[in-house]
N, C-alpha and C positions, 0 to 999 in steps of 0.2 A: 599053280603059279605059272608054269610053261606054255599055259594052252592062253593065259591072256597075256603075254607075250607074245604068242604065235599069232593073235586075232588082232593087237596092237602095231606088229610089224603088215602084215596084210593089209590091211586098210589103211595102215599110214603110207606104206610104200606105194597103193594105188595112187593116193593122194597126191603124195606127192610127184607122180608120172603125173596125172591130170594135170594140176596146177603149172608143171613143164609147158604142156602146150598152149598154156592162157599166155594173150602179150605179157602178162605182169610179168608171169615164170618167163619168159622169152628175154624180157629187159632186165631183170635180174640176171641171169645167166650171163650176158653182152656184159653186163657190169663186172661182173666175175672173171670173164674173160680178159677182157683189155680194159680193165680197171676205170678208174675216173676220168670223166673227161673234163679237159682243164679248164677253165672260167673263161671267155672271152676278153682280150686285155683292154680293146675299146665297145661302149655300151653302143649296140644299135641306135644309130639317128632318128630313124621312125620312131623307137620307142621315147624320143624325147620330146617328136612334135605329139606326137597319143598324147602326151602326158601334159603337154599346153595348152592344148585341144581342151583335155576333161578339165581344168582348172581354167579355162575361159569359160565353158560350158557352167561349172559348180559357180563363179561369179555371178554370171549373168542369173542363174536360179535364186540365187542369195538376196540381188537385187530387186527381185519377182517377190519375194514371198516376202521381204520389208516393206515393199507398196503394199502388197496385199494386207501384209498385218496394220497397215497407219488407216488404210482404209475401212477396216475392221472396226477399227478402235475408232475413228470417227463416227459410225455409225452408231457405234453403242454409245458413248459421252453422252448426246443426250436422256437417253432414256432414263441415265444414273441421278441425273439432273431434276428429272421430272418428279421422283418417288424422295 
């Protein structure tokens, strides 16, 4: 029972030294150190025109693909007509 223990401390302890020097273990650590960091109390302004930008952007596609489906649908109408 000692000896997987002894082989369970070994390669975990490797492990975890390795994982220390990956950024992940790096920003964990920072986290640990000097804790959370606090929320921004006003939202970045870029991040609102992004955010106008892509919902101008998601319209304009909305409007594309309603033409395209009426135009779709015109083409088929007759065919349904025919049979």
């Amino acid at each position: 029972m000692e000896g997987i223990f002894a082989v369970i401390f070994i390669f975990g302890g490797a492990t975890a030294i390795g994982f220390s020097f990956t950024p992940l273990g790096r920003a964990i650590a920072d986290r640990i150190r000097h804790g959370a960091v606090p929320p921004a109390n006003e939202p970045d302004p870029a991040v609102y025109d992004e955010l106008n930008h892509i919902r101008q952007d998601m319209a304009e596609l909305q409007e594309r693909v309603d033409f395209t489906e009426r135009l779709l649908a015109d083409r088929e109408a007759p065919r349904e007509l025919r049979s």
